[in-house]
C-alpha positions in Angstrom: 99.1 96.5 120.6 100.3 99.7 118.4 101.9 98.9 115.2 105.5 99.8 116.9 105.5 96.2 118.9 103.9 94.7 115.9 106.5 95.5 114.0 109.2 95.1 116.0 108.1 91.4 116.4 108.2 90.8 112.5 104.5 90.8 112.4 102.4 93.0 109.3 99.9 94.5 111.2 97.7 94.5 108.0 98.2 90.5 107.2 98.8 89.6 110.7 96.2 92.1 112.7 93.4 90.4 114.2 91.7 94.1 114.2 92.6 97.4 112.8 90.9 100.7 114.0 89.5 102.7 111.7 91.1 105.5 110.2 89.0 107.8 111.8 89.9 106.4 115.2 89.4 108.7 118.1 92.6 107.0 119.6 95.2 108.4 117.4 98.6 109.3 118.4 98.5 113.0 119.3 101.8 115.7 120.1 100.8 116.8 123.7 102.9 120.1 125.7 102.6 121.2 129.3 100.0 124.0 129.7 101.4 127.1 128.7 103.8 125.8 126.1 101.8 125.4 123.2 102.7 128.0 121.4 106.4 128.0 122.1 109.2 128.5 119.8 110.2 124.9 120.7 106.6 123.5 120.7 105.8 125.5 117.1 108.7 124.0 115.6 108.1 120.4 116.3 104.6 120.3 115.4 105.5 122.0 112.4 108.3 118.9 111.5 105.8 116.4 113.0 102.8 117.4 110.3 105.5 117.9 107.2 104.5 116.3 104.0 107.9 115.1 104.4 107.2 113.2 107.7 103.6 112.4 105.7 105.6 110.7 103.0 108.1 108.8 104.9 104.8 107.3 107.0 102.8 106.1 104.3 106.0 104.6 102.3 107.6 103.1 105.6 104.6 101.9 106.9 102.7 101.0 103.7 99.3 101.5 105.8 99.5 99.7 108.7 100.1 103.1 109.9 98.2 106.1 108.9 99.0 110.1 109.2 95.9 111.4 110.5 97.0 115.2 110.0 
């Protein structure tokens, strides 16, 4: 299950995970558009908020690894 349900159930993924992908995983959460929208105003915007050292920073201090920005 993501770490979101984890979480929500008072579980710490990184004491109570049975497994944990690897950093590198190829399954990582990614920002999808519909084709031709990419490079939207709207589009640019949000990725540009969404990969913000501030956004970095809340993740690692909110999450204190059992999630990990992969950007």
């Amino acid at each position: 299950i993501t770490t979101n349900y984890a979480l929500g159930a008072g579980l710490n993924p990184l004491k109570d995970g049975i497994f944990m992908e690897d950093k590198d995983s190829l399954y990582a959460i990614v920002l999808a558009t519909r084709k031709g929208e990419e490079t939207s105003q709207k589009s640019l915007v949000i990725k540009e908020i969404l990969t913000s050292d501030k956004i970095k920073n809340f993740i690692i201090e909110k999450y204190k690894g059992s999630v990990i920005p992969t950007f």
